[in-house]
C-alpha positions in Angstrom: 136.6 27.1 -56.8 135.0 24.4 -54.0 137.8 22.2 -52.6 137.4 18.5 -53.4 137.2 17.0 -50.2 138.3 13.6 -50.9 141.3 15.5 -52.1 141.7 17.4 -49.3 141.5 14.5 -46.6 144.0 13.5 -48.8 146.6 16.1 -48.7 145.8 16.5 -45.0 147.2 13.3 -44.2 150.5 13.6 -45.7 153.1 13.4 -43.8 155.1 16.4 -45.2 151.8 18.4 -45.2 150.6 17.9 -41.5 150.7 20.9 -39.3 150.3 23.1 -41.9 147.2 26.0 -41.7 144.0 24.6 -42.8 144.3 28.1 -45.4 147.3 26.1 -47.1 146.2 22.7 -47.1 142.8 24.6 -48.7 145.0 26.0 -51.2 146.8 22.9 -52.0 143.5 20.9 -52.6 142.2 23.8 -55.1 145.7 23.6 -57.1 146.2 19.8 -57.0 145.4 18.1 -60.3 145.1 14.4 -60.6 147.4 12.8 -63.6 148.3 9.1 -64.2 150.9 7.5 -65.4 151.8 3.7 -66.5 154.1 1.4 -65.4 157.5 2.4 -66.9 156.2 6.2 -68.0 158.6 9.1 -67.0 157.1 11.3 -64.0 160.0 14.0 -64.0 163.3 14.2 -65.3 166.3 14.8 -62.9 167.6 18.4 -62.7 166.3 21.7 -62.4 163.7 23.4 -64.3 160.7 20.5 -63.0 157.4 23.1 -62.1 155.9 20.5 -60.5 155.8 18.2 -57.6 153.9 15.3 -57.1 151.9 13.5 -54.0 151.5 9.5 -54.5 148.1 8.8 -54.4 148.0 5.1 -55.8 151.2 3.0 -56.8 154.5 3.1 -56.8 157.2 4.9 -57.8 161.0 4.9 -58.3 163.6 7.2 -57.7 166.7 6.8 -60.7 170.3 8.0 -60.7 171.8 8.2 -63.8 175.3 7.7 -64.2 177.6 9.8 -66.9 178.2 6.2 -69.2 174.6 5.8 -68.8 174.1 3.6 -66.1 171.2 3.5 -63.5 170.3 3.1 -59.8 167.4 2.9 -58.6 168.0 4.7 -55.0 164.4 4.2 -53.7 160.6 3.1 -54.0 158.2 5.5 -53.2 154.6 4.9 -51.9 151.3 6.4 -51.7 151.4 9.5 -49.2 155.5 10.1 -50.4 156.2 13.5 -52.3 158.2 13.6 -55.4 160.1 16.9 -55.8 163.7 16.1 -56.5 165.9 19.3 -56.7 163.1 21.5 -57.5 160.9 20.8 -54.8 163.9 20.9 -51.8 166.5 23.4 -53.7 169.4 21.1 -53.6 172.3 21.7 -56.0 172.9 18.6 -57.4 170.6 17.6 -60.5 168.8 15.7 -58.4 166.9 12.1 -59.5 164.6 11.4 -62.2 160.8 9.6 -61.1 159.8 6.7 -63.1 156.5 4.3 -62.5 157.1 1.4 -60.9 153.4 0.2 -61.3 150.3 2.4 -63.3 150.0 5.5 -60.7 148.0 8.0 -59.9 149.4 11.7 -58.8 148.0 14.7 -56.9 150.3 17.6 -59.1 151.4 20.6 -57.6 153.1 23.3 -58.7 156.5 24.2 -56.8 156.0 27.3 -56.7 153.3 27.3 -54.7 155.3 24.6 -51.9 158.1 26.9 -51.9 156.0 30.1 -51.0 154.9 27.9 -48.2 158.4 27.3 -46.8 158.9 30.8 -47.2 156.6 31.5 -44.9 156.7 28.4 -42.2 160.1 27.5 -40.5 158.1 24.4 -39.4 157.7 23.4 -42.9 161.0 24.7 -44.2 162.3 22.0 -41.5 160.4 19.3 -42.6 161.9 19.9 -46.1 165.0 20.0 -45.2 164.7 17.1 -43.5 163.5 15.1 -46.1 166.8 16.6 -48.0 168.9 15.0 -45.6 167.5 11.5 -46.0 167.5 11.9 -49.6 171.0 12.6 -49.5 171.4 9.7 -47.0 169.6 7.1 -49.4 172.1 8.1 -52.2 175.0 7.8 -50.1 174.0 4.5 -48.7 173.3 3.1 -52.4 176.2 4.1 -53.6 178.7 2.8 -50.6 176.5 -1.1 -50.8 178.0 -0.7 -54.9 181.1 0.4 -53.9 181.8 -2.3 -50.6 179.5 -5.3 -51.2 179.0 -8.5 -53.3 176.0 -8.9 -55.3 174.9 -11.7 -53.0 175.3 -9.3 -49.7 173.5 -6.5 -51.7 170.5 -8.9 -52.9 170.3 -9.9 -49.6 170.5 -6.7 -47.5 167.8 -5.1 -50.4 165.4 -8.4 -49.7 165.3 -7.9 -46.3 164.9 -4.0 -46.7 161.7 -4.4 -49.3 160.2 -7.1 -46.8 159.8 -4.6 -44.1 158.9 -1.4 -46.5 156.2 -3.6 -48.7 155.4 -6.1 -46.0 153.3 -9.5 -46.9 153.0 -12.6 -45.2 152.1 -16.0 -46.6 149.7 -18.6 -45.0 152.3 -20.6 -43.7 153.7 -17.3 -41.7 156.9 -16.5 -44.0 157.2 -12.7 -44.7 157.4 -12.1 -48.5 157.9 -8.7 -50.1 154.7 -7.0 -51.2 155.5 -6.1 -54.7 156.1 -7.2 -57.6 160.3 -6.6 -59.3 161.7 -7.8 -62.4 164.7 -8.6 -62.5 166.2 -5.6 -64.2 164.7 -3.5 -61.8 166.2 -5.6 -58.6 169.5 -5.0 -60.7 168.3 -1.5 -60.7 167.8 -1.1 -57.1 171.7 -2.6 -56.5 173.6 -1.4 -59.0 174.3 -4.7 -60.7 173.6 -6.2 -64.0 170.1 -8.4 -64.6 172.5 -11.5 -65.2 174.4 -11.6 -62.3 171.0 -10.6 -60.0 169.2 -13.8 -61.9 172.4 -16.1 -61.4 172.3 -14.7 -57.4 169.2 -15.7 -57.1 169.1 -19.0 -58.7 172.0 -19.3 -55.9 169.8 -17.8 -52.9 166.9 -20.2 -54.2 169.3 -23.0 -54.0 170.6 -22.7 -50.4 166.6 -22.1 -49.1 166.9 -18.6 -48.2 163.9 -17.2 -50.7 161.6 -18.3 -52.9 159.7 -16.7 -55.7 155.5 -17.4 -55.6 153.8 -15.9 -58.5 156.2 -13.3 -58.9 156.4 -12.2 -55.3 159.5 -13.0 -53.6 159.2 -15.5 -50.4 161.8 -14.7 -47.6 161.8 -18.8 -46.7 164.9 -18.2 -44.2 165.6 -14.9 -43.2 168.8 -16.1 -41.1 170.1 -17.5 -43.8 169.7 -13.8 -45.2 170.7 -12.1 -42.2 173.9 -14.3 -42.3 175.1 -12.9 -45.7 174.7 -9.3 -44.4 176.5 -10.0 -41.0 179.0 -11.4 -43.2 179.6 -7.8 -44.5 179.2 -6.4 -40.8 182.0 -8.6 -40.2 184.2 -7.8 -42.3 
């Protein structure tokens, strides 16, 4: 079968993938299948058992734990060039975090197998994995600690300021804004808080002039403002 190139040039510039043989990278491009998914349509499931991972190619994408009563966090957004994998792809023993669409996405597929085989047989990217393992793990941990420690303004606040320098926009007038487009549910999501008191916290942050919301999009109009609600938590 004749390797896509398109898809090739593709695969060759992710980051997980670079340095790896030009044989593998061929093989990759001949296994990869394209799929697409719509905004709020399940990608993978946490736990094991997944024979697939999958290579952003267009959109975004979320990372969910679930909580035993049910609950949700969203532990990160994931861009085009990010690999989804969870605790198939890296071999972890925890059940890992389930992939949702953030925004109608398109998907290189590739079957784990085929990933593991090449960690198998390449300490260089065996390490890469694992390092990407690490700051998984490190994402959690951080999630979970702003839920456990911090208000829902000093969360809100820290998460704005995060998203402005990940999706990074900037209006005419020179004020960074954040790049994508969150209901509220899903900032609630991303903090570990419910959509009312996210919606009441921003009323509050819209209030004091520390962001603004333009069609959708929202406006950091005073990021020391910001910055003083998380130093307020540094402080403490």
């Amino acid at each position: 079968m004749a390797v896509d190139s398109s898809r090739l040039w593709y695969i060759r510039n992710v980051d997980l993938f670079k340095n790896l043989p030009e044989s593998d990278l061929d093989e990759l491009a001949k296994v990869a299948q394209l799929v697409e998914f719509g905004r709020g349509e399940e990608i993978c499931a946490s736990g094991t058992g997944n024979p697939y991972a999958y290579v952003i190619k267009e959109g975004n994408v979320r990372l969910i734990m679930h909580s035993p009563s049910g609950k949700q966090l969203t532990v990160a957004i994931l861009k085009p060039g990010d690999v989804i994998g969870g605790a198939d792809l890296f071999g972890t023993e925890t059940g890992g975090e389930s992939a949702e669409a953030l925004s109608p996405c398109t998907l290189y597929r590739v079957p784990v197998d085929v990933l593991h085989r090449f960690a198998q047989g390449r300490p260089e990217f065996s390490l890469r994995i694992n390092k990407e393992v690490n700051r998984s793990r490190m994402l959690v941990m951080n999630r979970m600690q702003d839920v456990l420690f911090l208000t829902v303004q000093e969360r809100l606040s820290r998460l704005i300021l995060r998203l402005a320098d990940e999706f990074p926009g900037v209006t005419t007038s020179g004020k960074r804004f954040v790049n994508i487009r969150l209901t509220h549910q899903e900032l609630a999501d991303l903090i570990g808080a419910n959509r009312e008191a996210v919606s009441a916290t921003l009323i509050k942050l819209r209030r004091s002039k520390c962001v603004n919301s333009v069609h959708g999009f929202l406006v950091l109009a005073s990021e020391e403002l910001l910055r003083t609600n998380v130093a307020k938590d540094a402080a403490a």
